[in-house]
C-alpha positions in Angstrom: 122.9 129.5 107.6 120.2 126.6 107.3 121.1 123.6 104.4 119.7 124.6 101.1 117.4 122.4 99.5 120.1 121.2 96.7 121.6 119.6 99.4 118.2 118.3 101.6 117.3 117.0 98.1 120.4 115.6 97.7 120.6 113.8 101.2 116.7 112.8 100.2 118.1 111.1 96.6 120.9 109.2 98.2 118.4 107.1 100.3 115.7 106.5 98.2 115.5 103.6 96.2 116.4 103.2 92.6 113.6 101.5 91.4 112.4 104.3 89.0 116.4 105.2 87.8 115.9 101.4 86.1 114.3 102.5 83.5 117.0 104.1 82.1 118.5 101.0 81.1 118.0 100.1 77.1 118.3 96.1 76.8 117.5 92.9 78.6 120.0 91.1 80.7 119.5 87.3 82.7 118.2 87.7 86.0 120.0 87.8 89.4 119.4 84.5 91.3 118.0 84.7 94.8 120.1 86.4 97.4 122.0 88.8 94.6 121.4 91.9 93.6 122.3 93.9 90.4 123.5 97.6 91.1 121.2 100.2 89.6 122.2 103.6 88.7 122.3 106.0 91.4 122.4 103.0 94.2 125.4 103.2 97.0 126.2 100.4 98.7 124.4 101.6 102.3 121.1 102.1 100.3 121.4 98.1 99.1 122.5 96.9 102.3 119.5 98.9 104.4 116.9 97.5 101.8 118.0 94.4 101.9 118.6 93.9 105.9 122.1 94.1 106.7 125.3 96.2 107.1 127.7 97.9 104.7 130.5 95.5 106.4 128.7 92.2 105.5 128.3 93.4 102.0 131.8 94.5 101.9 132.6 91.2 103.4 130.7 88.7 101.0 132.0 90.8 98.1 135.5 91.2 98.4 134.6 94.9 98.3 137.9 97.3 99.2 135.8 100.5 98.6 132.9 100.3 100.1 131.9 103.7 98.2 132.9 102.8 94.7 130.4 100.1 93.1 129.2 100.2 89.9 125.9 99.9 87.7 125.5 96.6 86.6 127.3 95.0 89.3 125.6 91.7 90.8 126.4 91.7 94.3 125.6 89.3 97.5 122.8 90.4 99.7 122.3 87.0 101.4 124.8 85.0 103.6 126.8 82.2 102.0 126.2 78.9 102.2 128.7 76.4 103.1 130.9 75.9 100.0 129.1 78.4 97.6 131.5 81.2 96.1 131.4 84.8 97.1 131.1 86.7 94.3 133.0 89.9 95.2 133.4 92.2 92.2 132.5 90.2 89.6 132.2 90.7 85.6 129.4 92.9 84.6 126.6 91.0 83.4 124.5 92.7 80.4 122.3 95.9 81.1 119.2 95.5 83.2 115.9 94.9 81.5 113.9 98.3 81.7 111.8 98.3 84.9 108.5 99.8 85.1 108.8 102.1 88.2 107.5 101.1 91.5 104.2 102.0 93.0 104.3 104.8 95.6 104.0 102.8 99.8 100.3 103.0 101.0 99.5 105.5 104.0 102.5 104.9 106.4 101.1 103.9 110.2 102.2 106.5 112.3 105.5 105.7 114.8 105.4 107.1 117.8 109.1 109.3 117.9 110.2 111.9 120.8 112.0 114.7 119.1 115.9 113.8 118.6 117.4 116.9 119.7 116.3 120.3 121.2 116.4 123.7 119.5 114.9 125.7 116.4 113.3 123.6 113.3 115.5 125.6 110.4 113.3 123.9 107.6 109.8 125.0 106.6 106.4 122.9 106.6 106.6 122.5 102.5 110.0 121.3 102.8 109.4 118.3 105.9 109.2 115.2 103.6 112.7 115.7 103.1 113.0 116.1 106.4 113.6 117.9 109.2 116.9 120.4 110.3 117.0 121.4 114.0 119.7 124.2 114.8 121.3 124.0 117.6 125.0 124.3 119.7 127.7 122.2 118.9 127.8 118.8 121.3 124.3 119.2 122.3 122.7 115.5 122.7 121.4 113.7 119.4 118.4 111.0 120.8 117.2 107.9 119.6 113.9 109.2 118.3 112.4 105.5 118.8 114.2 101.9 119.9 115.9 100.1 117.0 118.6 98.7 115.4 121.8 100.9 114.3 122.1 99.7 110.3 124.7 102.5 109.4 127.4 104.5 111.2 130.1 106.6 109.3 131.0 108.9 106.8 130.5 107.2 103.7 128.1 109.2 102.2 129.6 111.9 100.9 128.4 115.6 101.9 126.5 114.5 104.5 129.2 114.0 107.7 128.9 112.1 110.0 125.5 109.7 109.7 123.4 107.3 111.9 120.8 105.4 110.6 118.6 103.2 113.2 116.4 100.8 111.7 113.2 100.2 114.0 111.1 97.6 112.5 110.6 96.1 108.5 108.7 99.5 107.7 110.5 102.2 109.2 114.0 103.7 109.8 115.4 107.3 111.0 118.7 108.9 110.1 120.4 111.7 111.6 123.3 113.8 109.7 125.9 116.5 110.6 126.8 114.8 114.0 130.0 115.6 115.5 130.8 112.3 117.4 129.0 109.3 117.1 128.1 107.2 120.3 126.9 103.9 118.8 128.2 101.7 116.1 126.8 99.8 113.4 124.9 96.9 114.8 124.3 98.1 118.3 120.7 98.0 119.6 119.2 101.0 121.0 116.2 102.1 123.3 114.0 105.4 122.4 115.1 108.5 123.5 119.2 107.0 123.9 121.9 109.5 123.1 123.6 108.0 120.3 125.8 111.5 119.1 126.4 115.1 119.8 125.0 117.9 117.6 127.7 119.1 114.9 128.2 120.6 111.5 130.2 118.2 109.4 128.9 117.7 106.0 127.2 121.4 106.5 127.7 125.1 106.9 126.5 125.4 110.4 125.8 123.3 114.0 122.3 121.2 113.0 120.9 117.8 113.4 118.9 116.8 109.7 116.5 114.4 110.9 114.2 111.9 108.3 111.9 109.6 108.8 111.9 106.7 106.1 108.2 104.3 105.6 109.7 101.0 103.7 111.9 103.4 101.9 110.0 106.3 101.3 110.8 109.7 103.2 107.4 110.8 105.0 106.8 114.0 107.5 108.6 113.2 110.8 106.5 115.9 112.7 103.3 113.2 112.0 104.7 111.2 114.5 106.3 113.5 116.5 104.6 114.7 119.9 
């Protein structure tokens, strides 16, 4: 039974940025000073640390943050390492509702990454479907590869409906994530060469044994098979 496109969209929505959910936001508030960040509707706290450049734990850390999966709009949070003798800010007061934001423009023409397929079997999902995504079906424990060498910016289940996750970001314009592992083989942080096992093939988050593959340009999901051989 392949993942219905609720829950592709779904996955798709929880990564994206929240530029254009902004809007929604009816009066002004002060700004956020350099290195903070105010929490958007629809944000989680692994799409701020990704855009921002570092890990769920050094978010959690700056902010006195107990739940990493419970933040809320408004919220002003630390993206940048403390100084010496500055406060962390940790789950502070709301400030007043955002300003409306005028939606972001859509990336230019992503440069194409060269990526060696993460995993063997069956593509589930079809060609209209692909910026989403990709699902490959396959047996449970079969290998899970590094589709090109990077940095590993999120590992764990703290996304919810979506198991067990890897994210590897591989330069300032691209990452990859891969869902519904099994077991997990690298941790957050780790640094990985191209075509490295990094999990086994698995259903969790799903109704059946699949990898679901994306390939994200500065944010954006684009169609992995582009780059694929």
């Amino acid at each position: 039974m392949t993942l219905n496109r609720r829950s592709a969209y779904r996955f798709s929505a929880s990564l994206l940025l929240a530029v254009v959910l902004a809007a929604c936001s009816s009066t002004p508030a002060t700004p956020v000073p350099a290195g903070f960040y105010r929490v958007q509707k629809g944000d989680t706290l692994y799409r701020i640390a990704t855009n921002n450049g570092q890990t769920v734990a050094n978010l959690a850390r700056w902010n006195n943050l107990k739940d990493t999966t419970s933040i809320e709009v408004d919220q002003v949070l630390r993206v940048r390492p403390p100084t010496a003798g500055s406060a962390t800010p940790g789950t502070a007061a709301k400030p007043a509702p955002a300003k409306p934001a005028t939606p972001a423009p859509a990336p230019a023409a992503a440069p194409k990454l060269a990526l060696v397929w993460p995993a063997k079997g069956t593509e589930l999902k079809t060609a209209a479907t692909r910026n989403n995504g990709i699902d490959i079906g396959g047996q449970r424990g079969d290998p899970i590869l590094a589709a090109a060498a990077g940095k590993v910016v999120y590992a764990g289940e703290g996304i919810r409906g979506y198991g067990k996750l890897l994210v590897i970001k591989h330069n300032e314009d691209y990452l990859t994530a891969y869902a519904h592992n099994d077991s997990l083989l690298v941790k957050e942080g780790d640094n990985v060469s191209q075509g490295q096992k990094i999990a086994t093939m698995g259903d969790s988050g799903t109704t059946r044994v699949m990898l679901h593959f994306e390939l994200r340009y500065k944010g954006k999901a684009v169609d992995p098979t582009d780059s694929l051989p």
